[in-house]
C-alpha positions as CSV (number, residue, x, y, z in Angstrom):
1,X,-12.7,-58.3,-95.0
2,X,-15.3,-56.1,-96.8
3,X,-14.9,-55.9,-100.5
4,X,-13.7,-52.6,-102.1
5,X,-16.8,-52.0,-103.3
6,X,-18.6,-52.6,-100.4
7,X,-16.3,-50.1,-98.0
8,X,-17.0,-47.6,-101.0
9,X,-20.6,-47.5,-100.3
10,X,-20.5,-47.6,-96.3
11,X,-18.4,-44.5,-96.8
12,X,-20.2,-42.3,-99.3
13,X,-23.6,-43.2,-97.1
14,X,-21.8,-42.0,-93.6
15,X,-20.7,-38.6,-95.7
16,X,-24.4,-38.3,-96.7
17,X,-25.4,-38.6,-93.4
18,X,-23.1,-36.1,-91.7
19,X,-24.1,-33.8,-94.5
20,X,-27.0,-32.3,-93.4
21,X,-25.4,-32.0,-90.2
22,X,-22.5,-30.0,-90.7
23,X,-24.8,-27.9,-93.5
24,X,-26.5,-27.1,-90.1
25,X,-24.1,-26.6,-87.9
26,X,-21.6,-24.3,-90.1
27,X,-23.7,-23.7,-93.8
28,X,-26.9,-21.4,-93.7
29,X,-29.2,-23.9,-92.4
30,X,-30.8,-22.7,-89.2
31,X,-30.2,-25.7,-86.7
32,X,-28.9,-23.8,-83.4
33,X,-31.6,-22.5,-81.2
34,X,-29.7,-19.3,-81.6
35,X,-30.2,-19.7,-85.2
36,X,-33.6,-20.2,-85.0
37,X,-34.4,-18.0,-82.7
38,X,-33.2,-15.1,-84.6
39,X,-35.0,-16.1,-87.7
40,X,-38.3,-16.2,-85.8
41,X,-37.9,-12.5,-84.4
42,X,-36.3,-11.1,-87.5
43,X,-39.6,-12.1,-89.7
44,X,-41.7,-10.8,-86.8
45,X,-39.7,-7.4,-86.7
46,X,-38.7,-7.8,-83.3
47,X,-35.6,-7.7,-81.2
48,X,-34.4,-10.9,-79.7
49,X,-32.5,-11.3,-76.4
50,X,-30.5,-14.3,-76.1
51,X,-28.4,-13.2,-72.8
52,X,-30.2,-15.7,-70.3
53,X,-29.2,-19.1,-72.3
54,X,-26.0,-20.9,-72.5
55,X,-22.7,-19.7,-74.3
56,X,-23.8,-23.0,-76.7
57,X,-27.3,-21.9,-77.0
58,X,-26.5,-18.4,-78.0
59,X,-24.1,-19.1,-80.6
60,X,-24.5,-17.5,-84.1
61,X,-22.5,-18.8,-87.0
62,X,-20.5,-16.9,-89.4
63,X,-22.2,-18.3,-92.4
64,X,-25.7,-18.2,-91.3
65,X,-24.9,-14.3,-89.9
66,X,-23.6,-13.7,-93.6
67,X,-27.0,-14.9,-95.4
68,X,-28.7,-13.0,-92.7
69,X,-27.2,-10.0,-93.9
70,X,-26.8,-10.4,-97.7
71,X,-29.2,-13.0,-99.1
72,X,-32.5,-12.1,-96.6
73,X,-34.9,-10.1,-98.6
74,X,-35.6,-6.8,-97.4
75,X,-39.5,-7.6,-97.4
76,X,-38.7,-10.0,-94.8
77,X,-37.9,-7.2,-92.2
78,X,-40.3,-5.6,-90.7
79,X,-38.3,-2.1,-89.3
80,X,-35.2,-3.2,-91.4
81,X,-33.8,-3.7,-88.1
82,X,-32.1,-6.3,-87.2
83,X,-31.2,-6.3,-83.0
84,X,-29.4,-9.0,-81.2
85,X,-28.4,-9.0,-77.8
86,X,-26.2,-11.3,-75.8
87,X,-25.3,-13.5,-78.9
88,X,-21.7,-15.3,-79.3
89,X,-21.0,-14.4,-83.0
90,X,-18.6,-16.5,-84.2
91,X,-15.4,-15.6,-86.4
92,X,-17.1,-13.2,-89.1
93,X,-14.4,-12.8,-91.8
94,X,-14.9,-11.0,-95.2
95,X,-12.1,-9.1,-96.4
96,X,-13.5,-8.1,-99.7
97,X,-17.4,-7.4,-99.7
98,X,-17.4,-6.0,-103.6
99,X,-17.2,-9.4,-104.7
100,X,-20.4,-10.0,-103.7
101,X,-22.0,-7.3,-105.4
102,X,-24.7,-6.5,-102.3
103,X,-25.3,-3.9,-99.8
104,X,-26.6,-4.4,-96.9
105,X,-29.8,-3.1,-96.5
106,X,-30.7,-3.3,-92.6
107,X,-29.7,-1.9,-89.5
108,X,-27.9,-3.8,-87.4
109,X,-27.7,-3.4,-83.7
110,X,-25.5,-6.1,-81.6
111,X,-26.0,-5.2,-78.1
112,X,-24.1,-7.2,-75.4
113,X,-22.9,-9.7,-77.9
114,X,-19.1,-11.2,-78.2
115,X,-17.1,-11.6,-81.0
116,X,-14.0,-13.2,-81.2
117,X,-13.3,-11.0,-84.7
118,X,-15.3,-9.4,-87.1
119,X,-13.9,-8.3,-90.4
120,X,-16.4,-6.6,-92.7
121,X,-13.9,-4.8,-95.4
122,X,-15.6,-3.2,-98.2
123,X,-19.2,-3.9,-96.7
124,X,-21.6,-1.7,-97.6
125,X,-24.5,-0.8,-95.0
126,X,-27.4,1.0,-96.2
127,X,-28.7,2.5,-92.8
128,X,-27.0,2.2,-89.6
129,X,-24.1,0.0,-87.8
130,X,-24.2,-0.3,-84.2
131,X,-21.8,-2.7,-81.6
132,X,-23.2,-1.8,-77.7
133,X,-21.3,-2.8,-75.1
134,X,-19.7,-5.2,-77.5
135,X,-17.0,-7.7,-76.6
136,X,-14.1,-8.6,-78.9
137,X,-11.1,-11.3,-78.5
138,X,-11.3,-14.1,-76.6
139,X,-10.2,-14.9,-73.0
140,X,-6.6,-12.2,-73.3
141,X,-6.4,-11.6,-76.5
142,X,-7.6,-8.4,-78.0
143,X,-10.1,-8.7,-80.6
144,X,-10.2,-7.0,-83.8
145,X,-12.9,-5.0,-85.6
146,X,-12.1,-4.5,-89.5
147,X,-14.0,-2.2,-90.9
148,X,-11.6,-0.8,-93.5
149,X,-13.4,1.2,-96.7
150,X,-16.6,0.5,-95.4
151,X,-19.4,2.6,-96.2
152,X,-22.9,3.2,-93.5
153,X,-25.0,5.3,-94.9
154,X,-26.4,6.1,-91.6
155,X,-25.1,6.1,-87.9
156,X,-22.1,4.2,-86.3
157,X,-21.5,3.0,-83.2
158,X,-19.0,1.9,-80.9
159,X,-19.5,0.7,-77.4
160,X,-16.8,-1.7,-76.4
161,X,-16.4,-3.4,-72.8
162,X,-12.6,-4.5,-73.6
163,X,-9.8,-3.2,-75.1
164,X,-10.4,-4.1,-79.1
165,X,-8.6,-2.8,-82.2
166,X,-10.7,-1.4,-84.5
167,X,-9.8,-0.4,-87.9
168,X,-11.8,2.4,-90.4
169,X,-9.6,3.2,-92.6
170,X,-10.6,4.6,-95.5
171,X,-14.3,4.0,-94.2
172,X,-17.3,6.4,-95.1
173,X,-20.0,7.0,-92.5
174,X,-23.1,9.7,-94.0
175,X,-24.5,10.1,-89.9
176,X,-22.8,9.8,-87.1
177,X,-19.9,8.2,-85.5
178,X,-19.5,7.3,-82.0
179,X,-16.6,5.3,-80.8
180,X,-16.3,4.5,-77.0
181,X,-13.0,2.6,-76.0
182,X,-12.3,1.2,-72.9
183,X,-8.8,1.4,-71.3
184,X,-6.0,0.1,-73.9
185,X,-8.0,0.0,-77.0
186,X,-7.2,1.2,-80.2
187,X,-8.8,3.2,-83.0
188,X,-7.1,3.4,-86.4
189,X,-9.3,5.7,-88.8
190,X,-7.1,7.2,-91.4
191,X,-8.6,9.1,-94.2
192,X,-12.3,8.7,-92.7
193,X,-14.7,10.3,-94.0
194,X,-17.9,10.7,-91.7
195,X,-20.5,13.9,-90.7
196,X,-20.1,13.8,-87.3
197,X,-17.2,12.2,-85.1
198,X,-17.4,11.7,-81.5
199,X,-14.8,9.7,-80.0
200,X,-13.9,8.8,-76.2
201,X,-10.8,6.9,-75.0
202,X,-9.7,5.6,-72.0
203,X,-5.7,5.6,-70.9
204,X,-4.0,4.1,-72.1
205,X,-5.9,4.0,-75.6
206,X,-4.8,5.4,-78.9
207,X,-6.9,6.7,-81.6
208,X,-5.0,7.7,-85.1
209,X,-7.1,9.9,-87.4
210,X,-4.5,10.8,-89.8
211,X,-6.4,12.4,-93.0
212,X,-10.2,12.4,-91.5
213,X,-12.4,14.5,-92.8
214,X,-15.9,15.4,-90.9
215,X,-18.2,18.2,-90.7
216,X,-17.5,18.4,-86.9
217,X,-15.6,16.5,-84.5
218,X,-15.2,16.0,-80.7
219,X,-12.5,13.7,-78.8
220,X,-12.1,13.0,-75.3
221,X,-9.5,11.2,-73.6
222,X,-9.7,10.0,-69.7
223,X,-7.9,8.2,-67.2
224,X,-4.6,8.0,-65.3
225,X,-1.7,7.5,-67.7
226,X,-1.1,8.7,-71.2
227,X,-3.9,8.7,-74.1
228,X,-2.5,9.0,-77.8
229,X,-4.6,11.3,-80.3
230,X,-3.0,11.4,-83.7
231,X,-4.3,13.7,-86.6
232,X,-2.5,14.9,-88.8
233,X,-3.8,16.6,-92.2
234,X,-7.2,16.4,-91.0
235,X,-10.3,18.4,-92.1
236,X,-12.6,19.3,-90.0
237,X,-16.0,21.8,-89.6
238,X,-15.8,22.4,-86.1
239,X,-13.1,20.2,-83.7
240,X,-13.3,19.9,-79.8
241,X,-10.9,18.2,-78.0
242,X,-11.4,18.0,-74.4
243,X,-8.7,15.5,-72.1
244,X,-9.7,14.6,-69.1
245,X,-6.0,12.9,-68.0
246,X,-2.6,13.0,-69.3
247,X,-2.4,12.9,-73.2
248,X,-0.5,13.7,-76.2
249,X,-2.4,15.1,-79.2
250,X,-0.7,15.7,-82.4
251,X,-2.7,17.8,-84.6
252,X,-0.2,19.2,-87.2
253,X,-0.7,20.2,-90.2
254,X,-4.8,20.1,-89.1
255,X,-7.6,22.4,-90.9
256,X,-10.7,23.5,-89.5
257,X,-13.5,26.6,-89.5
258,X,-13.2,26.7,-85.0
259,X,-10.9,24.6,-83.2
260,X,-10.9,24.1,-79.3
261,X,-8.6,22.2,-76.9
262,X,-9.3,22.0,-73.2
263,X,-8.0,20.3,-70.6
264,X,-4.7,17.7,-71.0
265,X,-4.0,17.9,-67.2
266,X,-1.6,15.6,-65.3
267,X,-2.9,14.7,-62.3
268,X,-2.5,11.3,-61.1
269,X,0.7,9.6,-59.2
270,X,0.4,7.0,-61.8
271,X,2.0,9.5,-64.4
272,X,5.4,9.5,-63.6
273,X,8.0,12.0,-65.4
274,X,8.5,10.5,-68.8
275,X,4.0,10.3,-69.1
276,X,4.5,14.3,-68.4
277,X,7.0,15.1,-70.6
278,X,4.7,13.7,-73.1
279,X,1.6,15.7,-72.2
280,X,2.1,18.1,-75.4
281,X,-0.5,19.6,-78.0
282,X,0.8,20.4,-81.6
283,X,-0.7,22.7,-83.9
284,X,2.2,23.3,-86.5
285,X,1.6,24.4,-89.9
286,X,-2.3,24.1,-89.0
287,X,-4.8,26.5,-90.5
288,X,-8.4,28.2,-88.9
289,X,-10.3,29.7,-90.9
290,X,-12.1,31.6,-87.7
291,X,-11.4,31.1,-84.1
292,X,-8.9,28.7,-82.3
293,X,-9.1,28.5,-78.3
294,X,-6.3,26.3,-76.4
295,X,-7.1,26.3,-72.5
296,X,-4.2,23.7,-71.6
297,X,-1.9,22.7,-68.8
298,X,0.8,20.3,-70.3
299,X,4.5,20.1,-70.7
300,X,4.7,21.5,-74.0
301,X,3.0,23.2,-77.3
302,X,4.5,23.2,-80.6
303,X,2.2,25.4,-82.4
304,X,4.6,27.4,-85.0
305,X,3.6,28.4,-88.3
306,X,0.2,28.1,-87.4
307,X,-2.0,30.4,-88.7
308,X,-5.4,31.7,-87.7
309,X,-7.4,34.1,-89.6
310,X,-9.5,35.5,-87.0
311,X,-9.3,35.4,-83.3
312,X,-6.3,33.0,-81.5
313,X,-7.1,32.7,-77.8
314,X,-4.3,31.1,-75.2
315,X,-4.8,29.7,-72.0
316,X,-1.8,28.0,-71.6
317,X,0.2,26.8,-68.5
318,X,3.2,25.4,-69.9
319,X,7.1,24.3,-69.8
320,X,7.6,25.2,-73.5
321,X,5.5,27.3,-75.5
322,X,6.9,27.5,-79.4
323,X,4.7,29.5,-82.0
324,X,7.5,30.8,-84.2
325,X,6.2,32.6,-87.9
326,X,2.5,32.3,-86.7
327,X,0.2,34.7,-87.9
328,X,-2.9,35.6,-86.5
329,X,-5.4,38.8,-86.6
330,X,-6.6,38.9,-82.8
331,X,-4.5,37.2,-80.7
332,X,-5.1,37.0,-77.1
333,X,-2.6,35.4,-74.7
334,X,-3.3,34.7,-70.6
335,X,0.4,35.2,-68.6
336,X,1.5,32.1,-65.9
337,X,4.3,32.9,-63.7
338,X,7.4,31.0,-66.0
339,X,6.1,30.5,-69.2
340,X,7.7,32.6,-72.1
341,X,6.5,31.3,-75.3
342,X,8.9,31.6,-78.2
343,X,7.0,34.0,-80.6
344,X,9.6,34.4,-83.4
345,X,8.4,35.9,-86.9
346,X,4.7,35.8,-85.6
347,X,2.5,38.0,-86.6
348,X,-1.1,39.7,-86.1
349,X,-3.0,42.5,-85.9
350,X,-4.1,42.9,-82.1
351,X,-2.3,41.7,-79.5
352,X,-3.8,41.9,-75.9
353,X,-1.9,40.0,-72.9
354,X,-3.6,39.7,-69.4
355,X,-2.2,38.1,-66.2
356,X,-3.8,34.4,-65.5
357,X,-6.1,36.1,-62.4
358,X,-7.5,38.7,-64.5
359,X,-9.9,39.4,-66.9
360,X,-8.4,42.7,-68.4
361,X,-5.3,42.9,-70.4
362,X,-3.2,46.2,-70.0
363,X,-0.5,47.7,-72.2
364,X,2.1,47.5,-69.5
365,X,1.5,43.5,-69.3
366,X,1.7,43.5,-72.9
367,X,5.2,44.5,-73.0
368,X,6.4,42.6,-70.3
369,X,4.7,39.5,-72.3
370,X,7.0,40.9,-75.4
371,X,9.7,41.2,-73.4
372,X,9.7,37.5,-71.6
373,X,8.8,36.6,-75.5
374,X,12.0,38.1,-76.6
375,X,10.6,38.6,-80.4
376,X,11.1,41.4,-82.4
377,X,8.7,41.1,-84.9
378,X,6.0,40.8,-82.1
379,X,7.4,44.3,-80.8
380,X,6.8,46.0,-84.2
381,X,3.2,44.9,-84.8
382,X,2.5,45.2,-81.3
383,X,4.0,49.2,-82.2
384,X,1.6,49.2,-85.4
385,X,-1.5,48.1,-83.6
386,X,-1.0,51.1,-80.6
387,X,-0.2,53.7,-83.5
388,X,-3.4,52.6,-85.1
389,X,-5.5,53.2,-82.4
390,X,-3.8,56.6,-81.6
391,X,-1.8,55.7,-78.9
392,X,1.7,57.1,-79.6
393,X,3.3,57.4,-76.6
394,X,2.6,53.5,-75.1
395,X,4.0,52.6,-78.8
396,X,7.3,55.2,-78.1
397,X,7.6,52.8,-74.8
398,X,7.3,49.2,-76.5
399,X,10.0,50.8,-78.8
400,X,12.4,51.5,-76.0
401,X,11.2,48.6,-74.3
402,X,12.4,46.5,-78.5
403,X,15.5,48.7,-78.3
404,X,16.8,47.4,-74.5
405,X,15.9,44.0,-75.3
406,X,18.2,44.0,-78.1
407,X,20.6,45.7,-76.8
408,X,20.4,42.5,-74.5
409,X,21.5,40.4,-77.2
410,X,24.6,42.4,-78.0
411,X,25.9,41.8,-74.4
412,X,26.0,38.2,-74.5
413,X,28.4,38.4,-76.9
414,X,32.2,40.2,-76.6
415,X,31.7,41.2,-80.6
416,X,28.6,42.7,-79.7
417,X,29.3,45.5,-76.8
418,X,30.1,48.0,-79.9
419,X,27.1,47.8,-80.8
420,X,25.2,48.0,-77.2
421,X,27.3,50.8,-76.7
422,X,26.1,52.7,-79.9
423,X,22.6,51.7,-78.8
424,X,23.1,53.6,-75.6
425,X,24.5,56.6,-77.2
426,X,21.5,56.6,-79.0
427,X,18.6,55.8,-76.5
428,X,19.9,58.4,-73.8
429,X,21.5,61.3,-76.2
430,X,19.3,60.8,-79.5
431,X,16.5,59.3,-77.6
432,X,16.4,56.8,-80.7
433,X,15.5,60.3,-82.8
434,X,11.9,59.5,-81.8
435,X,11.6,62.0,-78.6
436,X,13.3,65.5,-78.5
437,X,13.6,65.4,-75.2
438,X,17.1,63.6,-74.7
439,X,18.7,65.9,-77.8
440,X,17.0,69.1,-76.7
441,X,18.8,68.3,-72.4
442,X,22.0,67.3,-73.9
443,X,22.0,70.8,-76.1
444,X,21.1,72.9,-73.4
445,X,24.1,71.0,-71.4
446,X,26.5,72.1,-74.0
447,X,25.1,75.9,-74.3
448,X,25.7,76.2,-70.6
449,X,29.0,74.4,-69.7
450,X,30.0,76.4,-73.0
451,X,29.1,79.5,-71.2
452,X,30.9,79.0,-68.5
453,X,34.2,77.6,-70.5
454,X,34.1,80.9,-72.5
455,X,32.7,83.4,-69.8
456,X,36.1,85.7,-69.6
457,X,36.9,87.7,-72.3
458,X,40.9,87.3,-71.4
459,X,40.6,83.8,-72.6
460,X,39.5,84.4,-76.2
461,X,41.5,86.3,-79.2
462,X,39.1,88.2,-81.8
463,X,39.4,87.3,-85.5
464,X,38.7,91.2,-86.8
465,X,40.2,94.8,-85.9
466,X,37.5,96.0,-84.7
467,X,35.4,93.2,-83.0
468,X,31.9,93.5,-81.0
469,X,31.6,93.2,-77.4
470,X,32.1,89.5,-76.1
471,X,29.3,87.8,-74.5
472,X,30.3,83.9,-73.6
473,X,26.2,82.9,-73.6
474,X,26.1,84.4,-76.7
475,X,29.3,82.9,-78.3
476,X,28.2,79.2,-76.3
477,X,25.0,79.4,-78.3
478,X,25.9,80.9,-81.6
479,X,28.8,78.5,-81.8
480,X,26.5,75.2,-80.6
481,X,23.6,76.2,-83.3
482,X,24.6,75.3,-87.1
483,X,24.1,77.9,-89.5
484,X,23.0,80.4,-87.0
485,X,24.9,84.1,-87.1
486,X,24.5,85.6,-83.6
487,X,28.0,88.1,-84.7
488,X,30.0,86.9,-81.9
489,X,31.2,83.6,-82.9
490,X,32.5,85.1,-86.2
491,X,34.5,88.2,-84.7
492,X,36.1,85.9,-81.6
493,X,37.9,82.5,-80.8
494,X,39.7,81.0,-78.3
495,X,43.3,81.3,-77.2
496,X,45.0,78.5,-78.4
497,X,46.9,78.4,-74.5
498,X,45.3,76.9,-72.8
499,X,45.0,74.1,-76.0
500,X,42.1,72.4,-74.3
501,X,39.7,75.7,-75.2
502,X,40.4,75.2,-78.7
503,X,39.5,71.3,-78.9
504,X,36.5,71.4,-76.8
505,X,35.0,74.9,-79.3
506,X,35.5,72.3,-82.0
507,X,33.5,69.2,-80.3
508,X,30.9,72.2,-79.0
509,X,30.2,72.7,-82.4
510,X,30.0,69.3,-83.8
511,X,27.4,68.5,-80.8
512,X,25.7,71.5,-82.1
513,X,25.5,69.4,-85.7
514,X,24.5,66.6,-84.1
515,X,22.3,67.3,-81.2
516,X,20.2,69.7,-83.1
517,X,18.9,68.3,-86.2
518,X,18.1,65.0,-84.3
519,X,15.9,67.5,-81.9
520,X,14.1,68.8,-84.9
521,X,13.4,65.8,-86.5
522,X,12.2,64.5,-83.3
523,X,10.2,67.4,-83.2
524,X,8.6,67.1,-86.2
525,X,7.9,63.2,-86.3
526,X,5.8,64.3,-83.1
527,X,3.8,66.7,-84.3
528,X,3.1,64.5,-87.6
């Protein structure tokens, strides 16, 4: 048996021994080939491609990637660029770079190179960040790239080969940022903050971008079943959106200079009927400042209280098109056989509505359009703008066309036919006191089927001794015209047998009241 102090000193001179080793192995001390390797080309200023050795040989460290990054003196980069390819990184975890105080102050390109997670929160990159057809996770487990409040003063990158989660949130990129997902990744990048945004995702990825802000903006989304693009309260320059598959893109609440959104098609078997019902674009309560243009064909758009201040350009095929209390000043809408949008409330100053095979819009399509939309308040500016431009008698036949389609509304409902009936009365005998025309017919109706209901002198009674000669045309007209003395109706009335004479003089000359001061200010509404 070895004494106490004896087993003391064997152990304390094995743990000196192994030292150095694991230093090597997991400290900052460049033992792998990998490691040394990378050293080598990094003092030279040169790339360094470790894709033709072993997984073993190609292994980087955590620790030894960390000094690399934070503790290696600029002056000993040549380029400050740093660019790997094919390296195994291994777990890279630091979830709170303001501790250490440091930027970092290279580029860094990892091209082709696997990572089984990297978490960089906080990290500060003085130029660029850039993972090309990067791996994350191992075997089938999804990797994860943590990026949250970082700041890269230049251009970031993207490229991934497997699905990954990737987190920005709260990150700050100056350049640009490209993110390319393969099918089932995900992107969360809340409240970014970049220059310029491009992102791609494949079905079935999802990329939230709740509270981004950039200068401009373009998403794409691809493949068979449904993509996910979420972002609300964003702020954005200049946004495209183009979907090249089925997707779902929430956009409420958004803000942006020009907005477009093209495309979100479902075309493949593999979307069955709940993936279609999803297809949707929403636009409420967003805000353009200039143009928006939505060329769609989905299942539905939720776009009310939107508003754009300039021009607001639809190309929509739809199932459900809702833009209730929008307000626009051109907007421009392209007609599909079945799609009546609900246009409540909205608003604008031009309206122009052409079929989805023509170029051209036309008044007649117009009103059709308002009357599919079933919207009152589209009726009266649609009125307004055709007034504006002179053109009073297309705006007297979107009236009419306002008036039936309301009148519509009070047949569906018993408590209601009063009121349709009224409407009648006053569309085809006041002619809604907008046209003379109806009044002016209906009076000469009354003049003659008076004439001939007084035309024998044997049926009337005079009122004086010595009365004028009776003239039934006269006493029809004299008696139908208010305030008019013609010296026939005064002097004469009729017998009171038959009764029916008597009653029907009466409504004749109520009609008269009616009828005739309608017809003037018909008249002179027209001529103003």
């Amino acid at each position: 048996m070895l004494s106490n102090r004896r087993y003391a000193v064997i152990c304390i001179t094995i743990l000196l021994a192994i030292a150095p080793i694991a230093a090597g192995r997991n400290g900052v001390g460049r033992t792998t080939l990998a490691e040394q390797r990378l050293m080598k080309a990094v003092h030279a200023g040169e790339s360094i491609d470790l894709s033709k050795l072993s997984d073993r040989q190609r292994t980087i460290g955590s620790e030894f990637l960390k000094h690399l990054m934070f503790e290696t003196p600029e002056s000993q980069v040549p380029g400050k660029q740093i660019y790997i390819k094919g390296a195994i990184i291994e777990l890279f975890v630091l979830e709170n770079a303001r501790a250490l105080g440091k930027p970092v102050p290279f580029e860094f390109v990892f091209d082709s190179c696997s990572f089984s997670n990297f978490e960089c929160k906080h990290c500060h990159f003085q130029r660029g960040l850039r993972f090309v057809r990067g791996t994350f996770g191992m075997g089938q487990v999804q990797g994860e790239l943590d990026l949250d409040d970082a700041q890269i003063d230049e251009h970031f990158e993207i490229d991934g080969t497997n699905n990954v989660f990737a987190s920005l949130i709260g990150a700050r990129v100056a350049g640009s940022m490209g993110v390319y997902m393969p099918a089932g990744t995900s992107l969360v990048a809340t409240n970014l903050k970049a220059d310029r945004v491009h992102v791609e995702i494949t079905a079935p990825g999802t990329a939230l971008l709740d509270g981004a802000k950039a200068d401009s903006m373009t998403l794409g989304t691809s493949g068979d079943t449904l993509s996910s693009v979420d972002m609300h309260d964003a702020i954005v320059d200049s946004l495209l959106v183009v979907a090249r598959g089925p997707s779902k893109i929430d956009a409420s609440r958004l803000t942006a200079k020009m907005a477009m959104f093209s495309g979100i098609f479902w075309v493949s078997k593999k979307c069955d009927a709940s993936c279609v019902q999803e297809t949707m674009l929403n636009l409420t309560h967003s805000t353009i400042e200039r143009t928006l243009t939505v060329t769609i064909r989905a299942d539905t758009l939720n776009a009310d209280n939107l508003v754009v201040k300039e021009s607001g350009k639809f190309n929509v095929n739809v199932k459900t098109a809702n833009l209730d209390y929008s307000a626009f000043n051109d907007f421009e809408w392209r007609v599909y056989p079945d799609v009546s949008p609900d246009i409540q409330g909205v608003s604008f100053r031009t309206l122009s509505v052409s079929e989805s095979n023509s170029q051209r819009s036309s008044i007649s399509e117009t009103v059709n359009f308002l009357r599919r939309a079933d919207s009152i308040s589209a009726f009266v500016a649609f009125q307004n703008q055709l007034k504006a431009i002179g053109e009073n008698a297309e705006a007297e036949t979107a009236y009419i066309a306002m008036r039936e389609k309301m009148r519509e509304r009070e047949w569906k409902n018993w408590f209601g036919w009063p009121f349709g009936v009224i409407d009648l009365f006053q569309q085809y005998v006041l002619g809604f006191g907008h046209s003379p025309v109806p009044p002016l017919m209906w009076s000469l109706a009354f003049v003659v089927f008076g004439a001939f209901a007084f035309r024998r002198k044997n049926h009337m009674e005079p009122r004086v001794e010595s009365p004028s000669d009776f003239s039934g045309s006269w006493y029809s007209l004299e008696l139908f015209l208010p305030i008019v003395d013609l010296g026939v109706a005064k002097e004469w009335r009729p017998r009171s047998d038959p009764k029916w004479r008597v009653v029907y003089a009466r409504a004749h000359q109520l009609a008269g009241w009616v009828l005739i001061p309608v017809a003037l200010a018909a008249i002179t509404g027209v001529v103003k």
